[in-house]
C-alpha positions as CSV (number, residue, x, y, z in Angstrom):
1,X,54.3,22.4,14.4
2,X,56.0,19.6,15.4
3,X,59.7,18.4,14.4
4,X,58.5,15.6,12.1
5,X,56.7,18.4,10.0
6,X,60.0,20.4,9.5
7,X,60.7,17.7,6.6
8,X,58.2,18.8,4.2
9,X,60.0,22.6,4.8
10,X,63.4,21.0,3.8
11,X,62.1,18.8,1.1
12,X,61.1,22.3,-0.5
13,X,64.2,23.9,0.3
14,X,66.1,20.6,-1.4
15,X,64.1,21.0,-4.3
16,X,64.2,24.9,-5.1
17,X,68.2,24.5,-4.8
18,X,68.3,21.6,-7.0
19,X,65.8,23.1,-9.8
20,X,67.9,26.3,-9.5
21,X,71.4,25.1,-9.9
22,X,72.2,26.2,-13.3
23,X,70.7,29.6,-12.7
24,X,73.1,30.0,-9.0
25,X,75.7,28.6,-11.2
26,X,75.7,31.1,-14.1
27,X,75.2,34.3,-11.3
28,X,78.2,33.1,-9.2
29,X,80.3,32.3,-12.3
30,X,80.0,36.5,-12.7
31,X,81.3,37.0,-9.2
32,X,82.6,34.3,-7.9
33,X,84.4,30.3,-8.8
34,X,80.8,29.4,-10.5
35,X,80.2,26.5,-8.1
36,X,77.4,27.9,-6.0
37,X,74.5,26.1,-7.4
38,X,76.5,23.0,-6.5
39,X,77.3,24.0,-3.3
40,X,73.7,25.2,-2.4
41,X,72.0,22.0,-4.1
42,X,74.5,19.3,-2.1
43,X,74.3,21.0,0.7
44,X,70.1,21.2,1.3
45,X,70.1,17.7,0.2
46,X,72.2,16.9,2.8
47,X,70.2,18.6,4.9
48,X,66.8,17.6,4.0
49,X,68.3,14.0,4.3
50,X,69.3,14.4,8.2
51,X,66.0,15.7,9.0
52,X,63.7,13.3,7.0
53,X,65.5,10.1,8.6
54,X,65.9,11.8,12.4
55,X,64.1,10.8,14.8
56,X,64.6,13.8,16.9
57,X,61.8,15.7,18.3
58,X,63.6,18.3,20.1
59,X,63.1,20.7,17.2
60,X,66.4,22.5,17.9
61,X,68.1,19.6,18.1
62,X,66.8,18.6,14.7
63,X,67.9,22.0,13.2
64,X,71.6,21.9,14.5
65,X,71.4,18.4,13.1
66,X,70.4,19.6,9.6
67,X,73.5,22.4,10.0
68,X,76.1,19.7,11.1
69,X,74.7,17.9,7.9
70,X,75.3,20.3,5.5
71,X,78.5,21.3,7.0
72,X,79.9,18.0,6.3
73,X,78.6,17.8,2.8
74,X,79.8,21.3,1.8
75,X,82.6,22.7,3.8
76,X,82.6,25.6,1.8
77,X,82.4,29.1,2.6
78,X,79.0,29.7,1.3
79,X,78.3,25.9,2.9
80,X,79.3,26.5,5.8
81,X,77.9,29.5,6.6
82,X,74.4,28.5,5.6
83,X,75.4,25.3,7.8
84,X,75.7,27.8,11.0
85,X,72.6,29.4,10.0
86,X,70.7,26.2,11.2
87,X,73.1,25.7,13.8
88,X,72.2,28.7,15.4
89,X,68.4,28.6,14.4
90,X,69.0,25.3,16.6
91,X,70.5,26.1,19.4
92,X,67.4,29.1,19.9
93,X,65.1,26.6,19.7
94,X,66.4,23.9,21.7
95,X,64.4,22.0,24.1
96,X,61.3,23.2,21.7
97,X,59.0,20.2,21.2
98,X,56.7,22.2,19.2
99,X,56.0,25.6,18.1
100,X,53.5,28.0,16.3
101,X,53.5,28.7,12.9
102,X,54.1,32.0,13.8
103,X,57.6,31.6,15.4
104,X,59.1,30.5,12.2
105,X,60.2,34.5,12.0
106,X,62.5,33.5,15.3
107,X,63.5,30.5,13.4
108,X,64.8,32.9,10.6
109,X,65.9,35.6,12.9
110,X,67.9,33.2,14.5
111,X,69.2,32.1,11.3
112,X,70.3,35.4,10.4
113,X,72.6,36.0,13.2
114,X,74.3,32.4,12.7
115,X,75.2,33.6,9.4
116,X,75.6,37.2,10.1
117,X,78.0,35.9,13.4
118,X,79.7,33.4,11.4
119,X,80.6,35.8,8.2
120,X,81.4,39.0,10.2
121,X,78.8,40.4,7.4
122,X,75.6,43.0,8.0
123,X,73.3,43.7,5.7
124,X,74.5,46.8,2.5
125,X,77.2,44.2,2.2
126,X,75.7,42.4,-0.8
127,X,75.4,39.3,0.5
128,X,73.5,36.8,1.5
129,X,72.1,38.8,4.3
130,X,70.7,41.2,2.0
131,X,68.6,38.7,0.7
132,X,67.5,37.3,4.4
133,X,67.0,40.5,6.5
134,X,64.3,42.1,4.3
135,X,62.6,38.9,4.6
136,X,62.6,38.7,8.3
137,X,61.5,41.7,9.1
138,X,58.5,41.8,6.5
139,X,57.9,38.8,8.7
140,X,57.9,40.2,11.6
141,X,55.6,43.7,10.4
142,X,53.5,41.5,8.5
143,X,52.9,39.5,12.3
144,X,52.7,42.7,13.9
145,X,49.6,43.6,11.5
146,X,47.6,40.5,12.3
147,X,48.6,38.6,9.2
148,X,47.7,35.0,8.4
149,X,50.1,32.6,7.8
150,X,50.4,32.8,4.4
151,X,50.2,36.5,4.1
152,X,53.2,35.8,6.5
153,X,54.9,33.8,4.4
154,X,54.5,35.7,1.1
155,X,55.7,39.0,2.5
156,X,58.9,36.9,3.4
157,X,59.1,36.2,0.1
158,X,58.5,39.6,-1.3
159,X,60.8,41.1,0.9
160,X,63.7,38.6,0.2
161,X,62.9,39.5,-3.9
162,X,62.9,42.9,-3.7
163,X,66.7,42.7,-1.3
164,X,67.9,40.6,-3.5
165,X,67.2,43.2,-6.5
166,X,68.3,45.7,-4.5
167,X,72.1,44.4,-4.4
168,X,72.5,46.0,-7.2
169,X,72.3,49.4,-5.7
170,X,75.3,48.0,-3.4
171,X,79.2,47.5,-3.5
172,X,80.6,44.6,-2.4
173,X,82.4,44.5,0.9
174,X,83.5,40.6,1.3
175,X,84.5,37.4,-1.6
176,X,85.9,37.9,-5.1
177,X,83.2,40.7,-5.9
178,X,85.0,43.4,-3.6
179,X,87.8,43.4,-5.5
180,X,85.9,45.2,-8.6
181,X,85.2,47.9,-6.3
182,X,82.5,50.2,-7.3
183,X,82.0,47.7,-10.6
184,X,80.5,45.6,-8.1
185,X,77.7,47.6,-7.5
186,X,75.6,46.4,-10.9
187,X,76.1,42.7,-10.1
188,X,73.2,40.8,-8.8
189,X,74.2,38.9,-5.3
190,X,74.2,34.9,-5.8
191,X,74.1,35.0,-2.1
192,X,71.1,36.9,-2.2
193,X,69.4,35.4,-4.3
194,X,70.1,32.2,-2.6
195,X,68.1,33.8,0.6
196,X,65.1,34.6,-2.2
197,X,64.9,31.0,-3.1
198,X,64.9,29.8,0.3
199,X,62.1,32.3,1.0
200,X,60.0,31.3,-2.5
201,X,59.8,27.6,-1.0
202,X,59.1,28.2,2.8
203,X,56.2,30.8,0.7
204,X,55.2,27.7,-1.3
205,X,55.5,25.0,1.6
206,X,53.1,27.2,3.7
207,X,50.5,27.7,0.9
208,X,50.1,23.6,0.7
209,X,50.6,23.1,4.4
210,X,48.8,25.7,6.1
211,X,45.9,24.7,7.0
212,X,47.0,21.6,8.5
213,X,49.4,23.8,10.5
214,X,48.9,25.1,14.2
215,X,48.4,29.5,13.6
């Protein structure tokens, strides 16, 4: 994979936020200010948009440039800490012309800790990362048992499913949910689930792309 072929990824990404607005919108208005479809939809569109017209092919370089993007667009919490995501995912993979399909788990990995490092968060938080972690490490096992890359792909997206329903076995430590306490614990994660959305399309972007992909 090469950096131009990292626009079809956020292209998806763009598109799963924007068709699921309403939906992040009426999960965050039960924990949160409501504006988290917004937030996610402006902010991959911002980001989709810096690495569709870069020219970059330093593949790190294009991913900190989709982070600084969204940060700009969205400097929200929630914005920017999916902004340092891809900031971090950047900096791990600077200097990378191209890479394997397979190293899109370090991509996400890498992810993780930006926001994990960023938000002072770990995952049995509800948040976000409870949504993300699952996915990378079904990644990672599903690499470790000689998986294809869209056997890859899909366990990511299992995993990121089934963490995202599993907030609900979870009190919230950080945002407006803590302060319900243990009423917390019922409440689906909008931060989750924005990780299982981002997982569905990079599941859906592999399916179409694969086999034009490098294994």
């Amino acid at each position: 994979m090469k950096a131009k072929e990292f626009t079809g990824l956020f292209e998806r990404f763009s598109k799963v936020m924007e068709e699921n607005r309403r939906y992040l919108i009426q999960l965050d208005s039960v924990v949160g200010d409501g504006d988290l479809g917004l937030t996610m939809d402006d902010g991959f569109k911002a980001a989709y948009r810096a690495v569709r017209d870069s020219e970059e092919n330093d593949i790190g370089k294009l991913l900190y440039g989709a982070g600084k993007a969204m940060s700009v667009a969205v400097p929200s919490t929630m914005g920017t800490l999916m902004a340092s995501g891809w900031m971090q995912a950047g900096k791990a993979f600077r200097g990378a012309d191209e890479i394997q399909i397979d190293q899109m788990a370090d991509i996400f990995a890498a992810y993780l800790e930006g926001v994990a490092g960023r938000g002072k968060a770990k995952p049995g938080e509800k948040t976000f990362l409870d949504g993300l972690a699952p996915a990378v490490d079904a990644m990672k096992e599903a690499l470790e048992n000689g998986k294809n890359a869209v056997e890859v792909a899909e366990a990511a997206s299992e995993g990121a499913a089934q963490g995202f329903r599993n907030t609900t076995t979870m009190i919230a430590v950080h945002g407006r949910a803590a302060t319900r306490g243990a009423a917390s614990r019922e409440l689906e994660d909008p931060g989750a689930a924005v990780a299982m959305l981002m997982m569905q399309a990079y599941r859906d972007w592999v399916r179409d792309t694969h086999d034009c992909l490098p294994c």
